[in-house]
N, C-alpha and C positions, 0 to 999 in steps of 0.2 A: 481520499478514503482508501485508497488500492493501498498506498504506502504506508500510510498510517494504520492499516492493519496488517502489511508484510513489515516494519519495520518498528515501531511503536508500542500501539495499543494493545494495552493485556487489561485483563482484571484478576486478581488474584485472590483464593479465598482459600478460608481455615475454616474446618468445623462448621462447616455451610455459612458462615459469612465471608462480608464484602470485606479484604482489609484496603482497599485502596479505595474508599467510596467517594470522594472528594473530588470534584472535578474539576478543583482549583489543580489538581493534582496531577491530573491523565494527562499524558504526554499524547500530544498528536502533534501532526508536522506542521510547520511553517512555511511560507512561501519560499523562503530560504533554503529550505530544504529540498524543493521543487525544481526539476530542469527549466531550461529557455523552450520557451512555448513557441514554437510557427505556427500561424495561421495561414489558410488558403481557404481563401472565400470563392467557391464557383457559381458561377452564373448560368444555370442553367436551367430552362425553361421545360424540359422532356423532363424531367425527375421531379416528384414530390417534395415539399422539406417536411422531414420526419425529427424524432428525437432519439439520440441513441440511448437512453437511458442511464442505467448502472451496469450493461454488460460490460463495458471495455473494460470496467475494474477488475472483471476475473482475472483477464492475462498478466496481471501487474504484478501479482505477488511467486508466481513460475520464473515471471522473466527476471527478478529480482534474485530468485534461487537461482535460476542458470548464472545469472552472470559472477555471483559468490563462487558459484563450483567453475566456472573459466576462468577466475582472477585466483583463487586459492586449490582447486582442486578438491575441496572437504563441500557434500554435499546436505545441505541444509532442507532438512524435510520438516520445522515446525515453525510456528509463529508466535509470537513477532521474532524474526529472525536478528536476535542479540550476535552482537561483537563474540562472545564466548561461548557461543557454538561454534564459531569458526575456529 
């Protein structure tokens, strides 16, 4: 979700309509497109198991900017952050 809306997903529209309304159409990302995942399962009896929900997805599309303006130095303040803003 984080990615696919820093890198992805738009919708775009004219004259108050949808022109991408097809959602054979909407590009979102694929596992493919996804880092190598680590897991660290802890075992821990003093802590609750909670769910972290949808926060962690805030930080993803900042970190994605920062890392654009360290590899290029041109800083990307919108989304979905396309190739040709940079």
């Amino acid at each position: 979700m984080g990615v696919g809306g820093a890198l992805f997903e738009q919708v775009d529209f004219a004259n108050g309509r949808i022109l991408n309304g097809r959602l054979s159409k909407y590009r979102v990302p694929r596992f493919s497109h996804t880092p190598k995942i680590e897991l660290a399962i802890l075992d821990r009896k003093d802590v609750r198991a909670a769910g972290a929900g949808e926060i962690p997805i805030v930080g993803i599309a900042p970190a994605i900017a920062n890392a654009i303006h360290d590899a290029t130095g041109v800083r990307v303040r919108s989304m979905p952050m396309l190739p040709a803003l940079v």
